[in-house]
PAVEXNU-676393 format. One line per 3 residues: number of its first residue (from 0); their letters; for each residue x, y, z of N, C-alpha, C. Coordinates in Angstrom, 1 decimal. Example, Ala and Ser with C-alpha at 12.3 -4.5 7.8 and 13.67 -1.06 7.14 Angstrom:
<recs>
0) AS) 13.2,-5.7,7.8,12.3,-4.5,7.8,13.2,-3.3,7.8 ~ 12.8,-2.2,7.1,13.7,-1.1,7.1,12.9,0.0,7.9
</recs>
This chain:
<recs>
0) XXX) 190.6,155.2,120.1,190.3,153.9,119.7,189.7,153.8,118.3 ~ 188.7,154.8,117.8,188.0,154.7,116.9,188.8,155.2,115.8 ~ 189.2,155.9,116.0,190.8,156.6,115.1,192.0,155.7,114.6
3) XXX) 192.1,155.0,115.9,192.8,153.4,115.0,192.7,152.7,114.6 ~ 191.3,152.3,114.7,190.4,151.1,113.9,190.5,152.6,112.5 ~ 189.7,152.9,112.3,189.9,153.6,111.3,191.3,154.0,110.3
6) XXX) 192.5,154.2,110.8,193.6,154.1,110.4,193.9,152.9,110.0 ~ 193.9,151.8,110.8,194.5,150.4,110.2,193.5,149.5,109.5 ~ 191.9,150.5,109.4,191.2,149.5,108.1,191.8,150.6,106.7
9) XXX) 192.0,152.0,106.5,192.8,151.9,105.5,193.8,151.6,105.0 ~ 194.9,151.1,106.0,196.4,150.8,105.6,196.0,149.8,105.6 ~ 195.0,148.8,105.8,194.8,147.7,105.2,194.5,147.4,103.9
12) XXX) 192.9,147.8,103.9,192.6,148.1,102.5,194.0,148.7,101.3 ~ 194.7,149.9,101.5,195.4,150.1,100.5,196.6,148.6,100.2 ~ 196.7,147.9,101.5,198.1,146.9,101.5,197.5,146.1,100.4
15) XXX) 196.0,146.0,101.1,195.1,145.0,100.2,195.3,145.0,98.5 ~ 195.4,146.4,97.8,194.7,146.8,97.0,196.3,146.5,96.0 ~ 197.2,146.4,96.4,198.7,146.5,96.1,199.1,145.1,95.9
18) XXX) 200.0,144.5,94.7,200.4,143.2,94.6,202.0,143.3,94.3 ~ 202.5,142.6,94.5,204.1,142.5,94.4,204.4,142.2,92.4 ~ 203.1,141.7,92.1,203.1,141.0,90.6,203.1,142.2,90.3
21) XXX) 204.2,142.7,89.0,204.1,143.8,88.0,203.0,143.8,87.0 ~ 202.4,142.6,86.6,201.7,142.5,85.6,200.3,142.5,86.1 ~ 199.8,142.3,87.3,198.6,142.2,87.9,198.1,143.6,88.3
24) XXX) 196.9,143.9,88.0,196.4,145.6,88.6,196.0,145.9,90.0 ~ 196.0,144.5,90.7,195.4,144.6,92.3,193.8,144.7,92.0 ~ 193.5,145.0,93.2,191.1,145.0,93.0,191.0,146.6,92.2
27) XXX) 190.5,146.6,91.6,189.8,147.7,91.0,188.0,148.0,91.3 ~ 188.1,148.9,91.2,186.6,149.5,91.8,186.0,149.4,89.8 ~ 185.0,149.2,89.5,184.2,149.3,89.0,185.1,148.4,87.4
30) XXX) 185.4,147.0,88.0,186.3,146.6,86.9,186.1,146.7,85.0 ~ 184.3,146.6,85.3,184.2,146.6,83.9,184.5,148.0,83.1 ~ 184.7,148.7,83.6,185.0,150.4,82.9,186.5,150.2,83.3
33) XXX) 186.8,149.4,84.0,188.8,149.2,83.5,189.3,148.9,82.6 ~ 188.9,147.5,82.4,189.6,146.6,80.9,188.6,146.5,80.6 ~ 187.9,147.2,79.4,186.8,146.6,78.2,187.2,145.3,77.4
36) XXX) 186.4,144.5,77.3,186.7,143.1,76.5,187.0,143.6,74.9 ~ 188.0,142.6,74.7,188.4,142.7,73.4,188.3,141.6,72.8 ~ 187.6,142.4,71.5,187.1,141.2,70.9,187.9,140.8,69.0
39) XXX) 187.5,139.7,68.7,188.4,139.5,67.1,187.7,139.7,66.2 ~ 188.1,140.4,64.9,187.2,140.4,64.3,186.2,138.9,63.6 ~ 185.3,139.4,63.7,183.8,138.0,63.2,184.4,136.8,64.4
42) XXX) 184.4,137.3,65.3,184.7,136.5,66.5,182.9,136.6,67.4 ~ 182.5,135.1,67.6,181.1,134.9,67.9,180.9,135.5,68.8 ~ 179.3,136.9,68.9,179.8,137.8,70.1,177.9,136.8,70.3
45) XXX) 177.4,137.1,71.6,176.1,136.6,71.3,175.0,137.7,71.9 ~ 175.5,138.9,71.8,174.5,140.4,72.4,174.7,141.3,71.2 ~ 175.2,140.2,69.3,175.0,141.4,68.3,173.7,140.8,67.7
48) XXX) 173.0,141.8,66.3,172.4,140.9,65.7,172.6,139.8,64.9 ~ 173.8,140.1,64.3,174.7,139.5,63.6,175.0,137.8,63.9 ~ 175.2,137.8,65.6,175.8,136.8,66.2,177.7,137.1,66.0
51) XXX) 178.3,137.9,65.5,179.8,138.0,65.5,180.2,139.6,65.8 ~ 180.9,139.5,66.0,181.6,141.3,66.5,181.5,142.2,65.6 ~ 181.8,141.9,64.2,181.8,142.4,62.9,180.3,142.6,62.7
54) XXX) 179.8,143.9,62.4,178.9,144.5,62.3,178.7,145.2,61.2 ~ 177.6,144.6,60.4,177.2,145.1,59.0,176.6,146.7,59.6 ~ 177.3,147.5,57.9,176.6,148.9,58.5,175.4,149.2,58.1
57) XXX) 175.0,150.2,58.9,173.2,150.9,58.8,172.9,150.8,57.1 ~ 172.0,150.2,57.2,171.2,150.0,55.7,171.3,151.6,54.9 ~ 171.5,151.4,53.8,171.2,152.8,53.5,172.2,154.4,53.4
60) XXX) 173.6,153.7,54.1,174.7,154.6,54.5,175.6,154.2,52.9 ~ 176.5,155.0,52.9,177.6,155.2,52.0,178.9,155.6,52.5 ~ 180.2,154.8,52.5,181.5,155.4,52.8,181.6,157.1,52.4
63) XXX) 182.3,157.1,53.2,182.6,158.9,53.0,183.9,158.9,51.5 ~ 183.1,159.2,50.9,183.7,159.6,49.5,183.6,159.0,48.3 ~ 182.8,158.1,48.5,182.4,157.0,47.5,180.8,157.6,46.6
66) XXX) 181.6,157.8,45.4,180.5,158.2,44.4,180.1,156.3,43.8 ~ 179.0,156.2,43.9,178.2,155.4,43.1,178.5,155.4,41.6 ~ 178.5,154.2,40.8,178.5,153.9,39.8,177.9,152.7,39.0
69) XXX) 177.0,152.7,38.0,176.0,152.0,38.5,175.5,151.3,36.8 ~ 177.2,151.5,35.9,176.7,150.8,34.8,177.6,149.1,34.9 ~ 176.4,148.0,34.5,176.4,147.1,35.1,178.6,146.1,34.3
72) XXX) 178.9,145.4,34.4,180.0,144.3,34.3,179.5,144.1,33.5 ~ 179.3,144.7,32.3,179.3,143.8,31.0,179.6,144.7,29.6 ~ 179.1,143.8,28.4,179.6,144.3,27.3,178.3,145.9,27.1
75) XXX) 177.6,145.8,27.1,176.5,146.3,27.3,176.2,147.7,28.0 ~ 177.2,147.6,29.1,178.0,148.6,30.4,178.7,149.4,29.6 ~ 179.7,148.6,29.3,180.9,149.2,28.4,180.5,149.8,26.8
78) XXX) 180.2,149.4,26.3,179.0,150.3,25.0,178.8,151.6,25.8 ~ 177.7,151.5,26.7,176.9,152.8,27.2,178.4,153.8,28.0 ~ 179.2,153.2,28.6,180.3,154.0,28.8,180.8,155.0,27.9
81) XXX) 181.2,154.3,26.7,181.4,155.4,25.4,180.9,156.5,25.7 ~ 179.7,157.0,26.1,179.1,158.0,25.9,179.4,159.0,26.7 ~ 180.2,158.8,27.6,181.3,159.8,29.0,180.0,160.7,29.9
84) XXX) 179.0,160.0,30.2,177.7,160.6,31.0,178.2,160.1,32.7 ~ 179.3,160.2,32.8,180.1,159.9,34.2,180.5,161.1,34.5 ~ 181.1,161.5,33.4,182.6,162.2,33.4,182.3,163.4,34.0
87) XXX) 183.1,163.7,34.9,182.9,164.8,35.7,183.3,166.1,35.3 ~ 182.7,167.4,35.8,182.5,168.9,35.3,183.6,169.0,34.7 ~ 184.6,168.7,35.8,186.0,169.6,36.1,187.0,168.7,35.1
90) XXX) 186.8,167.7,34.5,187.5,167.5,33.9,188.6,167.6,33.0 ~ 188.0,168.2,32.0,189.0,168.7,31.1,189.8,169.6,32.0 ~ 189.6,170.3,33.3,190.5,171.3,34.0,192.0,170.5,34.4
93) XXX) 192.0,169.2,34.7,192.8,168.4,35.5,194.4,168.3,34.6 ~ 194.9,168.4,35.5,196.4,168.5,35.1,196.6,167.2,34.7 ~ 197.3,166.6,33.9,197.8,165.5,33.5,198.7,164.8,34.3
96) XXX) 199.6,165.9,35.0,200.9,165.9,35.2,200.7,165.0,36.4 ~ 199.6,165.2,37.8,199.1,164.6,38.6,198.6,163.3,38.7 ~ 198.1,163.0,37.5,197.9,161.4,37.0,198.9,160.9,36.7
99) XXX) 200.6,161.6,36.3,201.5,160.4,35.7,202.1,159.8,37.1 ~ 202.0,160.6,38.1,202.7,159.5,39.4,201.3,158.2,39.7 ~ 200.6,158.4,39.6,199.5,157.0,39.8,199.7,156.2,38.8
102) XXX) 199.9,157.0,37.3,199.9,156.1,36.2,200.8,154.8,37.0 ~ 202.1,155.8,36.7,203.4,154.8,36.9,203.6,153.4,38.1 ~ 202.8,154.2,39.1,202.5,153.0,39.8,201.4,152.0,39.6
105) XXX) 200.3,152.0,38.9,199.6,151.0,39.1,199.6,150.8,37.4 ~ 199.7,151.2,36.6,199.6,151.4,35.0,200.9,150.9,34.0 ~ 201.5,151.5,34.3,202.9,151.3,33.4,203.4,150.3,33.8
108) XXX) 203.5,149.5,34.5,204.2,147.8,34.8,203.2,146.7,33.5 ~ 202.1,147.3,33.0,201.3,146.8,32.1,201.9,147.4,30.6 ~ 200.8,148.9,30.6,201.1,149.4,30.0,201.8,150.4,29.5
111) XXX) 202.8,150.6,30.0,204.1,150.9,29.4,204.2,152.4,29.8 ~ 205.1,153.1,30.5,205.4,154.5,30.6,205.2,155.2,29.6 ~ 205.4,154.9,27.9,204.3,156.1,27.3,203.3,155.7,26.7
114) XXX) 202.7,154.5,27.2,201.1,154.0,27.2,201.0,152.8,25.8 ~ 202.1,152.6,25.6,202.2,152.1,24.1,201.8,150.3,24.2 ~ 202.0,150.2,25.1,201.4,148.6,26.3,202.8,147.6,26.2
117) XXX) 203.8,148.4,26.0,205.3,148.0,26.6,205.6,147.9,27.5 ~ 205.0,147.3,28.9,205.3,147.8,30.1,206.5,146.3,30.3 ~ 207.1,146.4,31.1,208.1,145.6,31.9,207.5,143.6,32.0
120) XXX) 206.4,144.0,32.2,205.8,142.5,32.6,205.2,142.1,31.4 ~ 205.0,143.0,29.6,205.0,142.1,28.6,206.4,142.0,27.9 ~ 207.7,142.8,28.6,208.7,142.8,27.6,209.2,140.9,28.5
123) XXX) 209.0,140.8,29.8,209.3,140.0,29.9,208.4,138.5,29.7 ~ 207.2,139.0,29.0,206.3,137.8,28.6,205.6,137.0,29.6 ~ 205.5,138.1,30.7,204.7,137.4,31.5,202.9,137.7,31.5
126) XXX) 202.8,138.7,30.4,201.0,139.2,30.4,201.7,139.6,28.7 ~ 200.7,139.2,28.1,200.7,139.4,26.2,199.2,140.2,26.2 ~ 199.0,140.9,25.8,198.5,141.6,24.5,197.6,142.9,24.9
129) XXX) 198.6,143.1,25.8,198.2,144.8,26.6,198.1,145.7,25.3 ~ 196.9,146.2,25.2,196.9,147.6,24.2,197.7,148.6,24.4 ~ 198.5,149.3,23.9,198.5,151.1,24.2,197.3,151.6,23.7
132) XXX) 197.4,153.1,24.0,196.5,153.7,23.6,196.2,154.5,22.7 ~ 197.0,154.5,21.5,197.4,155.2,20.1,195.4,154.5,19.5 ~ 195.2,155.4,18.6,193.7,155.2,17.8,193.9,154.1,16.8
135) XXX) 194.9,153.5,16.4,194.9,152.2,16.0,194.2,151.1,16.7 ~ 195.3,150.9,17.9,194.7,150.0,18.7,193.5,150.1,19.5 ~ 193.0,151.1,19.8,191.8,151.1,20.5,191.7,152.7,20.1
138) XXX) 190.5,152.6,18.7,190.1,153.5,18.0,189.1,154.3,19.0 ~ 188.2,153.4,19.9,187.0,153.9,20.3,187.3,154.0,21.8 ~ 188.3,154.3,22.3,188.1,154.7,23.8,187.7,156.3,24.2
141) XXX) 186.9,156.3,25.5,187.0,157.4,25.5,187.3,157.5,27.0 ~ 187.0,159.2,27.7,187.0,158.8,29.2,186.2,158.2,30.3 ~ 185.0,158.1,29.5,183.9,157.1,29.9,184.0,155.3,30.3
144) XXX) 184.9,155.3,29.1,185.0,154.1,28.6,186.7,153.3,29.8 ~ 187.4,154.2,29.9,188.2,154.0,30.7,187.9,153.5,31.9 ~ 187.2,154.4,32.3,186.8,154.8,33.9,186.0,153.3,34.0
147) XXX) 185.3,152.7,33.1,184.6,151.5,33.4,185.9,150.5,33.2 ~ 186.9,150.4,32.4,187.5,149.4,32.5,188.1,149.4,33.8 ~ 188.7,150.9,34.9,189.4,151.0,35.7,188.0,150.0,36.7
150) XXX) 186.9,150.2,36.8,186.2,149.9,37.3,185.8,148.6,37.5 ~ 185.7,148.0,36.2,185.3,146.8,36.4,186.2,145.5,36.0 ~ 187.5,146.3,35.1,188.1,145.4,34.7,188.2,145.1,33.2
153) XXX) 188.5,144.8,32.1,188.3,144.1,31.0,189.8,142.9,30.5 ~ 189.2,141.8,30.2,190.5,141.0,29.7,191.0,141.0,30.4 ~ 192.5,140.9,30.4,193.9,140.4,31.5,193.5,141.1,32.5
156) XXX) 193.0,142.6,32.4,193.0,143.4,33.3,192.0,143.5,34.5 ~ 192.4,143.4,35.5,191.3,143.0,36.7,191.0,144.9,37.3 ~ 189.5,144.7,38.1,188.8,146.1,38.7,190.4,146.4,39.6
159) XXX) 190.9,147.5,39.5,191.7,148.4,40.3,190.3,149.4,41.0 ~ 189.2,149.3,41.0,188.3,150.0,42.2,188.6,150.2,43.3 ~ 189.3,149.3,43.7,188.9,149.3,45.6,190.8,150.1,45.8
162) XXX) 191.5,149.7,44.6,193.2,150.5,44.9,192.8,151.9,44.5 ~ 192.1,152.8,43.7,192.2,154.1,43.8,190.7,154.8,44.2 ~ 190.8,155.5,44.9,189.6,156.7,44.6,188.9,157.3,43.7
165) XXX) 187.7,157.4,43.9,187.2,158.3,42.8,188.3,159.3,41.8 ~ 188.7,160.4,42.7,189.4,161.5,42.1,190.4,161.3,41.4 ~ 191.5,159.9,42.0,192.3,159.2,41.3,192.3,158.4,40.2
168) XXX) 191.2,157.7,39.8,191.1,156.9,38.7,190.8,158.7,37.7 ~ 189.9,159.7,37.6,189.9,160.6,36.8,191.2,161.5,36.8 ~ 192.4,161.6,37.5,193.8,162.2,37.3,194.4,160.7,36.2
171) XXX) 194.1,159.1,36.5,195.2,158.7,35.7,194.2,159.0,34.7 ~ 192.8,158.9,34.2,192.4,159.0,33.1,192.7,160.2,32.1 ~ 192.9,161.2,32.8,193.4,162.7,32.3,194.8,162.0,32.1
174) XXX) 195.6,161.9,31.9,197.4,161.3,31.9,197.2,160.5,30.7 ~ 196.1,159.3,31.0,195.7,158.7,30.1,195.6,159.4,28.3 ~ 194.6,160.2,28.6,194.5,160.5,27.4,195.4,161.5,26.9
177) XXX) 196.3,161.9,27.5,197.2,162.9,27.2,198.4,162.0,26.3 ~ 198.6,160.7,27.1,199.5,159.8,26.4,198.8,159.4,25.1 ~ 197.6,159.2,25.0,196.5,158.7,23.3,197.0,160.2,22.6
180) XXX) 196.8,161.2,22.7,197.2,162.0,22.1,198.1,162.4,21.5 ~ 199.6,161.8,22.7,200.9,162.0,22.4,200.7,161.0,20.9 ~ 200.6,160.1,20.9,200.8,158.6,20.1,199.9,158.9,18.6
183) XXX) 199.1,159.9,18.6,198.0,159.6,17.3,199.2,160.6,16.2 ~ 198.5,160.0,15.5,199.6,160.2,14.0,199.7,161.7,13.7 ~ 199.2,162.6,14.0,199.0,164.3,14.0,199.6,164.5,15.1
186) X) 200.3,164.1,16.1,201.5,164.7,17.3,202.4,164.8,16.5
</recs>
């Protein structure tokens, strides 16, 4: 007797536990470790500090790979850039060749495949008075001075920061000056 009460309370429980609905899971034991809540981003959570899901990070952290740079958006910035106190060791080591596929993508629709500021969007007169890089037009650039325009922008040209990497903005700068060199009156 005890044996079949015991038999037909599990073939119950399992019938129990089973639904004919495909989309339904039946009872689960310990539901909240089944389906964790999902939440949207800056969607109002009320157990953050914040008050929303989106959580500012630990004071004091840095992305993984993010070098600091720390001369300010202005004319003043760009002066002290001249001076290439950025420019990294290995520099002069960097292939050129490595910077001309980034050029081409984010650079030459401006300034022009061989840097001369011909690119496709002033032949069609939609952005006017892109520099090349020849010592006429921009006597005083250097790699310093680049790296802050990549950075922060100057004139038409808006910050490309957050579109390349550290390592990336100093491969197109290396490219860069290889094309100023192509262009100066002694090539």
């Amino acid at each position: 007797m005890k044996k079949t009460a015991i038999f037909s309370l599990v073939i119950a429980s399992f019938l129990m536990s089973c639904r004919s609905e495909k989309d339904q899971p039946g009872y689960t034991f310990m539901d909240d470790m089944y389906s964790s809540p999902a939440l949207r981003t800056h969607e109002a959570v009320a157990n953050t500090p914040q008050g929303t899901s989106a959580m500012l990070p630990v004071e004091g952290t840095i992305p993984r790979g993010h070098v600091t740079y720390d001369l300010a958006n202005s004319t003043e910035g760009y002066e002290s850039s001249k001076a290439n106190s950025h420019v990294p060791a290995n520099f002069a080591d960097m292939d050129p060749a490595e910077g001309k596929v980034l050029y081409n993508i984010f650079c030459a629709s401006c300034h022009g495949a061989k840097g001369d500021g011909e690119g496709i969007l002033v032949q069609r007169e939609k952005i006017l008075g892109i520099p090349g890089y020849d010592e006429v037009r921009l006597p005083e650039i250097t790699p310093g001075s680049i790296y802050h325009v990549i950075m922060h922008g100057k004139n038409n040209m808006g910050s490309h920061a957050s579109q390349l990497t550290y390592s990336e903005r100093w491969k197109i700068i290396s490219y860069v000056m290889q094309l100023r060199a192509n262009q100066s009156p002694s090539a």
